[in-house]
C-alpha positions in Angstrom: 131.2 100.1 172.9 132.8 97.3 171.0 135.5 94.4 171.2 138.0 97.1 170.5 137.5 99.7 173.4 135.2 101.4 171.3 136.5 102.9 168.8 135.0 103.3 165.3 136.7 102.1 162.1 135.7 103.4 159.1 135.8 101.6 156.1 137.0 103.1 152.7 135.6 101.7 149.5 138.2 102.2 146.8 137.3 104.3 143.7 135.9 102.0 141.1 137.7 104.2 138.3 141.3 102.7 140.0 140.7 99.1 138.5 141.4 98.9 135.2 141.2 96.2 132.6 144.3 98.1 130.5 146.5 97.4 133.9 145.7 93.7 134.1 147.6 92.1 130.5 145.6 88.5 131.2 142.1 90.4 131.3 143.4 92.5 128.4 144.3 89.5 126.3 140.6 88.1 127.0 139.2 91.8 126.0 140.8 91.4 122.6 140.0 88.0 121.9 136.3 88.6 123.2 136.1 92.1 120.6 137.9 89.6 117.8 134.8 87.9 117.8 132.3 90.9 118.1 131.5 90.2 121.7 131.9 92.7 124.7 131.8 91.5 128.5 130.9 94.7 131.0 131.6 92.7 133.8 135.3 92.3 133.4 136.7 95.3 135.3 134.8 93.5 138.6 137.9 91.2 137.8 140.7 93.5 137.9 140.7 93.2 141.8 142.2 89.7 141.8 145.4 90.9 140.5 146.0 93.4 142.3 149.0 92.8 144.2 147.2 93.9 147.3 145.4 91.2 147.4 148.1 88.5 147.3 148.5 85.9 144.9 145.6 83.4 143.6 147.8 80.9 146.0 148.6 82.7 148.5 144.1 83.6 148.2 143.8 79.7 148.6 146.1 78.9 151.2 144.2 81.7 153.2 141.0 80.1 152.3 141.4 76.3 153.1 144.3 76.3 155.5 142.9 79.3 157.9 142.5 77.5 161.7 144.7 74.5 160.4 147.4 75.2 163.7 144.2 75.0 165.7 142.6 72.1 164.6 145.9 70.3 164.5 146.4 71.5 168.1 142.9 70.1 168.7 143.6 66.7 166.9 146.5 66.1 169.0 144.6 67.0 172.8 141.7 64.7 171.2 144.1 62.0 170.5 146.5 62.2 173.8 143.4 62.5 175.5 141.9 59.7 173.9 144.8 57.6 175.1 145.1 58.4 178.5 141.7 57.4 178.9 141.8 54.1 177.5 145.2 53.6 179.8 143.4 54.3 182.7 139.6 53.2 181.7 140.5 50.1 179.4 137.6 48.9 177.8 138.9 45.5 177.9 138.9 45.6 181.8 134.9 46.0 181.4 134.5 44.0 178.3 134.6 40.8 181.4 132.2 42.1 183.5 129.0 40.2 183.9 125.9 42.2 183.5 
C-alpha cells in the first residue's frame, strides 16, 4: 500500500560522530572565541549540518524555502486574472449597473 506502489523506504539517520565542529572553520572560529572567554556551547555540533555541502548553500536553503510553488501560483495568478477578464468582457458590470431594481 502506498502512493508509490508500495514499496517501503527506509530512512537512514546519519552517524552523529560524522558532524564535526573541527570540519566547519566558521563554527570553529566561534568555538575559540567562546573558550577565550571561558564559555563552552554543547549545542554547536547540532550546527555543523548547515554547512554541509549536502545540504546546499544558506541561499540556495532560502530560495527552496520561500520560492517553492512560485511557477504554480504564478500559473494560478495568471488563469485568475485572464479569467477575471473574460468575465467582465462578457458579464460587464457596467451593463447591470443601469438596471432598475
Amino acid at each position: 500500500m502506498g502512493a508509490h506502489g508500495g514499496g517501503h523506504h527506509e530512512y537512514k539517520v546519519p552517524d552523529w560522530k560524522m558532524y564535526k565542529v573541527e570540519n566547519v572553520p566558521e563554527l570553529l572560529r566561534v568555538k575559540e572565541l567562546l573558550a577565550a572567554k571561558g564559555l563552552k556551547d554543547p549545542w554547536l555540533r547540532n550546527e555543523v549540518w548547515r554547512y554541509d555541502p549536502r545540504y546546499g548553500t544558506i541561499g540556495q536553503r532560502f530560495r527552496l524555502t520561500f520560492f517553492r510553488g512560485f511557477g504554480y501560483g504564478f500559473a494560478a495568478f495568471v488563469l485568475t486574472v485572464v479569467g477575471q477578464t473574460v468575465y467582465e468582457k462578457y458579464y460587464s458590470p457596467a451593463e447591470h449597473a443601469h438596471e432598475e431594481h
